[in-house]
C-alpha positions in Angstrom: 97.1 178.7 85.7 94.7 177.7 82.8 95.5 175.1 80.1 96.1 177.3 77.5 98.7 179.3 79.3 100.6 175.9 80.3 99.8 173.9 77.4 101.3 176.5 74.1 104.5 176.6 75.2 104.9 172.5 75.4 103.1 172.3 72.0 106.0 174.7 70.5 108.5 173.0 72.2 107.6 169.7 70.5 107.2 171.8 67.4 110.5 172.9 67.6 112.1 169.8 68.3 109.9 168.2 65.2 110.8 171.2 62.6 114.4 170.8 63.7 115.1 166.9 63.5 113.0 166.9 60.0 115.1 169.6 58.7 118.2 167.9 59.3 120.7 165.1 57.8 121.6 162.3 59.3 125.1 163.6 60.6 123.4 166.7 62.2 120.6 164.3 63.7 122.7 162.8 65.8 124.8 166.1 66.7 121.5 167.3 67.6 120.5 164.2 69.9 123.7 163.7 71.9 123.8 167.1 72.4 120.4 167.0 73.9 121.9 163.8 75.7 124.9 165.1 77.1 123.7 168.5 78.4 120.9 166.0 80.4 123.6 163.9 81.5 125.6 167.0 82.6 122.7 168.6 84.7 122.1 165.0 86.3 126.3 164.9 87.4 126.4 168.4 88.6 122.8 167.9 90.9 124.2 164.6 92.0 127.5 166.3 92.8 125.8 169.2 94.8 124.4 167.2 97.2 128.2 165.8 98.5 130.0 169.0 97.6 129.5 172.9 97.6 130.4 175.0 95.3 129.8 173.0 92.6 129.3 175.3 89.6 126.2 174.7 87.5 128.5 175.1 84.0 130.1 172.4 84.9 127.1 170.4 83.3 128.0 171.5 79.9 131.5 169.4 79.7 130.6 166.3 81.7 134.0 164.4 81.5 132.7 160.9 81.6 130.7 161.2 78.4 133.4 163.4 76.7 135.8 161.1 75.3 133.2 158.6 74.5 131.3 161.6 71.8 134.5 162.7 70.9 135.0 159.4 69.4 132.0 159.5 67.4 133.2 163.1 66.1 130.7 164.7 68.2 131.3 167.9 70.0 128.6 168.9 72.3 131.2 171.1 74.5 131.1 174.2 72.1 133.9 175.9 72.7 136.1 172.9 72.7 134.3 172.3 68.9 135.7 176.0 68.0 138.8 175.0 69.2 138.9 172.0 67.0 137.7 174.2 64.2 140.4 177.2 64.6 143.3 175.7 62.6 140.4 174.9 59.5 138.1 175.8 58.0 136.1 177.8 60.6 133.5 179.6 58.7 132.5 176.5 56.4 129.0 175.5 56.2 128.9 172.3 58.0 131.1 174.4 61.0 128.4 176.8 61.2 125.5 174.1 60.6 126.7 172.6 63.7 126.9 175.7 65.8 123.4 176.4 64.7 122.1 172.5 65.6 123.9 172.5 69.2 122.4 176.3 70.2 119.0 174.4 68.9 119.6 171.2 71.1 120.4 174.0 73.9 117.5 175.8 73.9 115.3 172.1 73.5 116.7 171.0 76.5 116.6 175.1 78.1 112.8 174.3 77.2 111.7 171.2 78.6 113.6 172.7 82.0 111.8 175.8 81.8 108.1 174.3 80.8 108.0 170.7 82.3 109.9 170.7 85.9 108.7 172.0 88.8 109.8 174.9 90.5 111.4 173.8 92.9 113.7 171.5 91.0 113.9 173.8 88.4 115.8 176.2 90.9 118.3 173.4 92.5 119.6 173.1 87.6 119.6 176.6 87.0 121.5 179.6 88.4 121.8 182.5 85.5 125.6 183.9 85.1 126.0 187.4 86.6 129.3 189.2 87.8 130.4 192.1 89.6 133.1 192.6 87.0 132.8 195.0 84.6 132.4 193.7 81.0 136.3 194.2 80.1 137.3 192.2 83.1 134.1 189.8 83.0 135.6 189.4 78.7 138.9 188.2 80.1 137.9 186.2 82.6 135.6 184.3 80.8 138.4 183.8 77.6 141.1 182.8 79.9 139.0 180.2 82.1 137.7 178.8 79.0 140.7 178.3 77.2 142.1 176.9 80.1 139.7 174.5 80.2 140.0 173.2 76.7 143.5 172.6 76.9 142.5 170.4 79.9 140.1 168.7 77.9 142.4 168.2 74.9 145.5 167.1 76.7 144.4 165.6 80.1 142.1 162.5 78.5 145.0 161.1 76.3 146.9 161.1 79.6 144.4 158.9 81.7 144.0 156.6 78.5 148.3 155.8 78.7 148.2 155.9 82.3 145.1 154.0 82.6 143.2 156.0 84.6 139.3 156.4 84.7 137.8 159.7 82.6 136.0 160.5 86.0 139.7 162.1 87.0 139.1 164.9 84.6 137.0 166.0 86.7 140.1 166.8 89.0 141.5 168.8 85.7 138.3 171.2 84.9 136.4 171.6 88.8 139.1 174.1 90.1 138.4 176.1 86.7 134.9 175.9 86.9 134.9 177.3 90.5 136.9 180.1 89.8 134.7 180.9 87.1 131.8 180.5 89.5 132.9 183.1 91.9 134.3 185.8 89.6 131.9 185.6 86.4 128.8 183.2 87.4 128.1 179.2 85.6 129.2 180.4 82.0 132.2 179.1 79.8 130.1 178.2 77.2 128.1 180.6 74.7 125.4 178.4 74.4 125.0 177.5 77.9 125.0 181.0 79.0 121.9 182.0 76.5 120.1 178.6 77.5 120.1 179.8 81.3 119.4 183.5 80.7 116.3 182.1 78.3 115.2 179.8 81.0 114.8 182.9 83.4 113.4 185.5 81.3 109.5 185.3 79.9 110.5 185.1 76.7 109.0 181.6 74.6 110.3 179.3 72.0 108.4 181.8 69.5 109.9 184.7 70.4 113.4 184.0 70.8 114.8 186.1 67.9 113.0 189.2 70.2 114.7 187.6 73.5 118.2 187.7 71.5 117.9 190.5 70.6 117.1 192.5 73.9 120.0 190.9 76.0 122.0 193.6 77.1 125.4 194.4 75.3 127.4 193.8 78.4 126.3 189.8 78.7 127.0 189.4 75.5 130.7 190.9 75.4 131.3 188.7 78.6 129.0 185.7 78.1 129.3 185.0 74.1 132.2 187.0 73.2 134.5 186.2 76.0 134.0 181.9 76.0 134.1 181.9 71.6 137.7 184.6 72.1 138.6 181.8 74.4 138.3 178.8 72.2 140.1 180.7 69.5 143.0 181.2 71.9 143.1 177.1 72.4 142.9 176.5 69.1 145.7 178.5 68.5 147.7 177.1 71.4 147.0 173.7 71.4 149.4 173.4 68.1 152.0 174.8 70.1 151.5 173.3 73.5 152.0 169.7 71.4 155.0 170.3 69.4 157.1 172.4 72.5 155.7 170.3 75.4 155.7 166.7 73.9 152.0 166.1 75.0 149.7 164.5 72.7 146.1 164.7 72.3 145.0 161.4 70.8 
């Protein structure tokens, strides 16, 4: 491979990361950087995890219960549905919402690039498994929305619990893993928009400087069931999580 072939896409990968933190305020900065840190983290958890236990599904790296609560705290959201969910009952479409969206798909796609450009093959193969399902993309839709909303009323209600209880975080992992398996064997490692275009990006050609032309050419059906399905699901726990409080007495702070 010759040094131009390996060394363009690391310089636009640094080029990326520079254009986005410069373009950013300080409140998106740090969205931007724990994102990068928690999706790290979560990679790191589910390898680790993979070597004790099967099955383990690869979007399980994109919740990573023992940093959760600690962002949460700071008002971060790197979990993107779960952000949705928190954004349903306001103001969904405001600027800053959207901003936010827009600064974790970036922080994504940073980390989707230093995987894709920087580790070797071999390791790169043990963090990344592309969703894919036999389902067809009604089924693969409702699949996705249900397993994801599942999962976010997990991750709203389930952490409070531990907190009175005084229980480690780590036992969330008890809450999400059975949801994250299912999803593993009927839709592939999705639940999470982001996540899903991150790993399809990582396993295509494309490069950091064509990624509008990448977006563009993913087939409808990936789409419907890997963007539509996890961001109908986070609307549907934002809706219920309301209602789940007030009828079943559970709290979520």
């Amino acid at each position: 491979v010759s040094t131009q072939s390996t060394g363009s896409p690391i310089f636009f990968l640094f080029l990326w990361a520079f254009f986005v933190m410069a373009s950013l305020t300080e409140t998106l900065k740090q969205e931007y950087i724990f994102t990068i840190i928690f999706v790290l983290a979560g990679l790191s958890l589910r390898s680790a995890l993979g070597f004790i236990a099967s099955g383990i599904p690869l979007a399980l790296a994109s919740v990573c219960p023992p940093l959760l609560d600690k962002f949460h705290k700071r008002q971060v959201f790197p979990y993107t549905p779960l952000f949705i969910a928190q954004k349903t009952s306001g103001k969904l479409l405001s600027q800053q919402v959207l901003l936010t969206l827009a600064v974790q798909l970036a922080a994504y796609l940073t980390v989707a690039g230093l995987i894709k450009n920087l580790l070797p093959t071999p390791l790169k193969h043990l963090l990344i498994e592309a969703p894919q399902t036999a389902l067809d993309p009604l089924q693969g839709f409702l699949v996705e929305t249900g397993l994801t909303c599942g999962i976010i009323l997990v991750l709203t209600f389930i952490p409070p619990l531990l907190v009175r209880k005084k229980l480690p975080p780590v036992l969330l992992l008890l809450g999400v893993i059975p949801l994250f398996v299912i999803g593993k064997k009927t839709t592939g490692p999705s639940l999470n928009p982001f996540f899903a275009l991150s790993m399809f990006y990582i396993q295509s050609s494309a490069t950091l400087s064509t990624l509008l032309q990448f977006f563009a050419s993913l087939p409808a059906h990936q789409l419907i069931v890997y963007v539509a399905g996890p961001f109908a699901g986070a609307f549907l726990a934002g809706l219920l999580i309301p209602f789940v409080s007030k009828n079943f007495k559970l709290r979520t702070d």
